[in-house]
TINUGU-693807 format. One record per residue: x, y, z of N, C-alpha, C, CB in turn. Coordinates in steps of 0.02 Angstrom, whole numbers, m for minus. Glycine has a CB too. Example, Ala and Ser with C-alpha at 12.3 -4.5 7.8 and 13.67 -1.06 7.14 Angstrom:
BEGIN
     n_x     n_y     n_z    ca_x    ca_y    ca_z     c_x     c_y     c_z    cb_x    cb_y    cb_z
     660    m284     390     615    m225     390     660    m165     390     565    m224     452
     642    m112     354     684     m53     357     645       2     394     704     m30     286
REM end
This chain:
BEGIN
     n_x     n_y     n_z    ca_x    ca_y    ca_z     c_x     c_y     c_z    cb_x    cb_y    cb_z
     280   m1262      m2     233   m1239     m52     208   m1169     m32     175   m1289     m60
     209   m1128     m57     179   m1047     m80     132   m1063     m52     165   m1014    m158
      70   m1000     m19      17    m989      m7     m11    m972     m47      10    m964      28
     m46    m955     m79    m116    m949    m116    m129    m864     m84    m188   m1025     m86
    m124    m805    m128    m154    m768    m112    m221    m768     m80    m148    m746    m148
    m241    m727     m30    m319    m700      m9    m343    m628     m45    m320    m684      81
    m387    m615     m79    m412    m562    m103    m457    m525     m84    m424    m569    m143
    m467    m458     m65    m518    m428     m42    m540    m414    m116    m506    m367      13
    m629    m429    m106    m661    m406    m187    m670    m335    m179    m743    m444    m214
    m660    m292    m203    m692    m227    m205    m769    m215    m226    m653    m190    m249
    m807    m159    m225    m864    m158    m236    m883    m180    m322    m884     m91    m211
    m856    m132    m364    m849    m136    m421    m832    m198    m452    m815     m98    m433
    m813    m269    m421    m788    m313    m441    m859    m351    m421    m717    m328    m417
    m877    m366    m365    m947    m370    m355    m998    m386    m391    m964    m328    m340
   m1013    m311    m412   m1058    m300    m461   m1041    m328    m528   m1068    m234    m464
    m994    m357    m527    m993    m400    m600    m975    m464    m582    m940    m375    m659
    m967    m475    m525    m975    m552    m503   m1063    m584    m503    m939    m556    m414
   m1099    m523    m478   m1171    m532    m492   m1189    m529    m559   m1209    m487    m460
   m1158    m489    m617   m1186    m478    m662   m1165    m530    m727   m1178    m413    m667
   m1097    m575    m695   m1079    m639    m706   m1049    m605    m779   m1144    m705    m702
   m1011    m562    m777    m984    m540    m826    m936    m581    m854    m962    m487    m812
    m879    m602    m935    m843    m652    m906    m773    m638    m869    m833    m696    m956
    m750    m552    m877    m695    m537    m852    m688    m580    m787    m693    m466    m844
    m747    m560    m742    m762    m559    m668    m758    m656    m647    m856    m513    m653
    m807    m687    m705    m805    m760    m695    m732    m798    m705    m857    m790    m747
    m708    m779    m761    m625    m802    m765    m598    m785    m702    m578    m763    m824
    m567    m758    m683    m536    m707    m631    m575    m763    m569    m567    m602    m638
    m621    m765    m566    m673    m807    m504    m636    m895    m486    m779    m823    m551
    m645    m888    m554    m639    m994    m584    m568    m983    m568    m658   m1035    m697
    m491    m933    m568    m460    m965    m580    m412    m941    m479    m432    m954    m667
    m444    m906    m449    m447    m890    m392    m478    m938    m322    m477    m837    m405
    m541    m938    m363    m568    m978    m302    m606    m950    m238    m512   m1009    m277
    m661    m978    m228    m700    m946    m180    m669    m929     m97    m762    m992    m179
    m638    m976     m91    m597   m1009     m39    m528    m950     m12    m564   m1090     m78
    m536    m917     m87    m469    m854     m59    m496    m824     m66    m402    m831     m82
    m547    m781     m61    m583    m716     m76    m598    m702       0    m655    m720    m132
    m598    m652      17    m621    m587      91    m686    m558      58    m549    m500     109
    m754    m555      88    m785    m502      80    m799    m460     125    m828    m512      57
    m785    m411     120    m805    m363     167    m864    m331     168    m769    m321     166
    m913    m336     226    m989    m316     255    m966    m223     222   m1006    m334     376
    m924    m193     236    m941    m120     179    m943    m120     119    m898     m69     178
    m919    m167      75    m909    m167      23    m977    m192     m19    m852    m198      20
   m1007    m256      16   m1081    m256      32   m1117    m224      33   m1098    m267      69
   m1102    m182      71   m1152    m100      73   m1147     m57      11   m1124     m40     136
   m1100     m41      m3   m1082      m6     m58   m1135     m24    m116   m1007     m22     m75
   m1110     m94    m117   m1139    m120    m171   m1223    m126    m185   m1110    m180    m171
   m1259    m119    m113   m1331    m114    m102   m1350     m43    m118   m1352    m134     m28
   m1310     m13    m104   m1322      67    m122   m1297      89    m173   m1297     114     m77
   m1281      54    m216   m1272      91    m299   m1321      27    m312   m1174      98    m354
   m1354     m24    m301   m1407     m57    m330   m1481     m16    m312   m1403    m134    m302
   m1482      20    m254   m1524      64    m257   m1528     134    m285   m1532      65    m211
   m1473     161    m318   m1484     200    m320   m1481     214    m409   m1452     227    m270
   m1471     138    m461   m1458     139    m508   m1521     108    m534   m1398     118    m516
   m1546      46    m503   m1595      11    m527   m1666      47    m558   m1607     m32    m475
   m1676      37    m622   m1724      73    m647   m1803      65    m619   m1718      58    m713
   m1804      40    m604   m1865       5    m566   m1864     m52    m485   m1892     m43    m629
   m1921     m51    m464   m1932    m112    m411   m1925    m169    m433   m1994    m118    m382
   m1950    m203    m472   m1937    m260    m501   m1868    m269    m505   m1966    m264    m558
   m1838    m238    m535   m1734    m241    m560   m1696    m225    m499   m1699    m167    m629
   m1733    m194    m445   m1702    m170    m387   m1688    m256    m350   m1760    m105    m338
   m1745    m270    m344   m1767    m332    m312   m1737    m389    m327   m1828    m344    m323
   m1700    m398    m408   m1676    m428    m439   m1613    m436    m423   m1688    m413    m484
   m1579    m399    m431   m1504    m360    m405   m1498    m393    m327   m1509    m254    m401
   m1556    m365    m282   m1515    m389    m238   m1518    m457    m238   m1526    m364    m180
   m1544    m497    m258   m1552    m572    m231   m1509    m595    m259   m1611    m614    m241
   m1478    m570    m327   m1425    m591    m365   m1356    m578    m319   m1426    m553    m437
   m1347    m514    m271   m1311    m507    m221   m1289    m583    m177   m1351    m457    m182
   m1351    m560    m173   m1370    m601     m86   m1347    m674    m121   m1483    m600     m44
   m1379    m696    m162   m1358    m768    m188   m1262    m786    m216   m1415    m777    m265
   m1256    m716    m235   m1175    m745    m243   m1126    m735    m170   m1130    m694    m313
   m1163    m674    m130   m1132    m685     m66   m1127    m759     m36   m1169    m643     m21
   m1206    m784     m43   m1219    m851      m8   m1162    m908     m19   m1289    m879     m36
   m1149    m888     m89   m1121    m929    m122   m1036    m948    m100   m1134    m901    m188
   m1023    m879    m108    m954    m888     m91    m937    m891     m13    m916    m831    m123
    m973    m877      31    m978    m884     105    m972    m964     116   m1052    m850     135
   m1026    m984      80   m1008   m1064      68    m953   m1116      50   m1038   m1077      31
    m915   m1087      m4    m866   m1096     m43    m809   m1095      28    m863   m1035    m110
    m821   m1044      64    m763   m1048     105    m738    m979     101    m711   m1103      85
    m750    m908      81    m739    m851      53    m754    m822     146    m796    m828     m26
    m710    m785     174    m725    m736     224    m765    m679     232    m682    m716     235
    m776    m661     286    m828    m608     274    m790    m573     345    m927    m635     275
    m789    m502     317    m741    m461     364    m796    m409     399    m672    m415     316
    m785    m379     462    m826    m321     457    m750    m280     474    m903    m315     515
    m776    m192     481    m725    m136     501    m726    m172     573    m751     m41     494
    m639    m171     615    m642    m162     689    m594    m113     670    m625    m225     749
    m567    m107     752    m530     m60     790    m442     m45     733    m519    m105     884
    m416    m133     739    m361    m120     708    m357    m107     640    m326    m160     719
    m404    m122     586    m417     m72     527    m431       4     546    m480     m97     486
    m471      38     577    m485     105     591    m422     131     623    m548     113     634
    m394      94     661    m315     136     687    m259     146     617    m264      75     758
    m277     124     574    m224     119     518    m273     152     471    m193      38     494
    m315     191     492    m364     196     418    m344     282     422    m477     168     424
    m316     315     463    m289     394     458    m232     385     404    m254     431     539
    m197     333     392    m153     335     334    m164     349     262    m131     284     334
    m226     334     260    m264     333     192    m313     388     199    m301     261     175
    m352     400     240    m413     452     234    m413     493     209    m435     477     273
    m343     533     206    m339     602     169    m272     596     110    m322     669     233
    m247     542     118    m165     526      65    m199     530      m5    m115     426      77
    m162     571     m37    m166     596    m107    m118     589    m131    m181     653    m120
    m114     563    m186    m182     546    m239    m188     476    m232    m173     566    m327
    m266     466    m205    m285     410    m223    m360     439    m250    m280     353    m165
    m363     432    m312    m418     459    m363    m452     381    m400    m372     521    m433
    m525     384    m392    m573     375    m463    m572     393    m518    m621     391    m463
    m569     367    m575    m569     399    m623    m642     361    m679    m488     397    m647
    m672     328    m630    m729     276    m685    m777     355    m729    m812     202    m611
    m784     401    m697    m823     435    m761    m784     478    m791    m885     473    m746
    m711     454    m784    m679     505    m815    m616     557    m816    m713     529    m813
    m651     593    m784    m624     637    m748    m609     613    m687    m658     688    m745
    m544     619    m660    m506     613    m596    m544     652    m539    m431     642    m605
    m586     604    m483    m609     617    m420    m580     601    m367    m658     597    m413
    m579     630    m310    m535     618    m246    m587     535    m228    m541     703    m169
    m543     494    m210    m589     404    m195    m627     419    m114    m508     307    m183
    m675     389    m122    m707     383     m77    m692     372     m11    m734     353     m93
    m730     399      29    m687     366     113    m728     289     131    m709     438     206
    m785     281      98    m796     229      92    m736     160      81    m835     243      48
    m708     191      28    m670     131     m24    m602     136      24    m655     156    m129
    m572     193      30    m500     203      69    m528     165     129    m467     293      87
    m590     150     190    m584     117     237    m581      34     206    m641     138     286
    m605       7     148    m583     m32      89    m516     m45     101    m592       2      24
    m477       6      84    m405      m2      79    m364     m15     120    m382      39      60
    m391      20     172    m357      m1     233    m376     m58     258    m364      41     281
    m441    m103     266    m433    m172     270    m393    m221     253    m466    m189     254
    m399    m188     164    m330    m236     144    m272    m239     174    m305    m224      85
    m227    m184     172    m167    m182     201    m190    m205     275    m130    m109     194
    m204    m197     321    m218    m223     387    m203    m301     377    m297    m205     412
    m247    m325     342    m248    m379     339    m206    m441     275    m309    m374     345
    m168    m390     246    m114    m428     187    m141    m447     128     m81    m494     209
    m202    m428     120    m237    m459      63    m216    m407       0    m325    m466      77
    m258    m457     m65    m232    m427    m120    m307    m370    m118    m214    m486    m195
    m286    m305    m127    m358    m296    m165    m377    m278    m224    m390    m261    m142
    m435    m310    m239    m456    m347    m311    m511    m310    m332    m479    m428    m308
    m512    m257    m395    m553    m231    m408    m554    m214    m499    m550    m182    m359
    m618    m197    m523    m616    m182    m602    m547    m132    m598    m700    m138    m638
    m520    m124    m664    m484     m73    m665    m493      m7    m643    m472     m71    m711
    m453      55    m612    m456     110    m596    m400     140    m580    m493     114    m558
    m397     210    m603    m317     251    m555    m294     226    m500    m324     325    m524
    m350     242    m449    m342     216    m388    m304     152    m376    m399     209    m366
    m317     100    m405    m267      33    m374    m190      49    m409    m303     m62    m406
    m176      99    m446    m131     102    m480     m88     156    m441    m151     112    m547
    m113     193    m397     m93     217    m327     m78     204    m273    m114     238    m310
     m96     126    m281    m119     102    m205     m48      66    m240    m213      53    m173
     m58      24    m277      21      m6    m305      75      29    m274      35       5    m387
      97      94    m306     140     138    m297     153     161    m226     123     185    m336
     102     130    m197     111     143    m105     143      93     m78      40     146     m59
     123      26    m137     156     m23    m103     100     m95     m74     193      21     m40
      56     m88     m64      m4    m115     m75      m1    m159    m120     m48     m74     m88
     m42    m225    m100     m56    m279    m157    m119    m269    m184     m53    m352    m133
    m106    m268    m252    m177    m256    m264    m186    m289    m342    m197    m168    m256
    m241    m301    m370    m246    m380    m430    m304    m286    m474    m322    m513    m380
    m279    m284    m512    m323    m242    m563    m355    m292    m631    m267    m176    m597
    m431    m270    m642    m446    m323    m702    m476    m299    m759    m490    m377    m683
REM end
């Protein structure tokens, strides 16, 4: 019997796992908590566009617990929780500067984050799919060869 993919969530996927969107909930229900990776940067990421978007304290406050509660959640479920070591960062010069791997969420084509590329390189390190809203970027990362689930 086949293995069951493992998925790294990306940040952007996240934020609509909290926001219980149904793209994000389908995609959830038919995956499973049990194969999902989260990664402690991606976490971050995601705390820092909740701070830096949230219109207020109240909605700030909101956001995160809605975080924190689906983290809880899927940690429970059986979902991994990764941090950066050594053998991701030795493989992460492959990606840091490889072009084109571009953003394109406002639009216009941006060079991707070194944030997200140390992202990327987890995945590949570690064989996972990575799983994020649609963007150029995974559509690069494809073309590299990379597993990666676009939604």
């Amino acid at each position: 019997m086949a293995t069951k993919s493992r998925h790294l969530i990306g940040p952007n996927l996240l934020i609509e796992l909290c926001l219980q969107t149904a793209r994000a909930m389908a995609w959830a229900k038919t995956v499973g908590d049990a194969h999902c990776v989260l990664s402690r940067l991606a976490v971050a990421i995601v705390r820092s566009v909740i701070n830096k978007n949230a219109k207020d304290e109240i909605s700030r406050e909101e956001w995160h617990k809605s975080l924190d509660a689906v983290v809880a959640r899927m940690v429970a479920a059986g979902a991994e929780t990764v941090d950066l070591n050594e053998t991701i960062l030795e493989k992460y010069h492959l990606y840091r500067l490889h072009e084109p791997l571009q953003s394109q969420s406002g639009g216009t084509p941006e060079i991707l984050g070194q944030d997200v590329r140390l992202l990327v390189a987890t995945a590949a390190v570690m064989d996972l799919v990575y799983t994020d809203i649609s963007d150029l970027y995974l559509q690069q990362m494809a073309a590299l060869g990379l597993k990666v689930q676009a939604l």
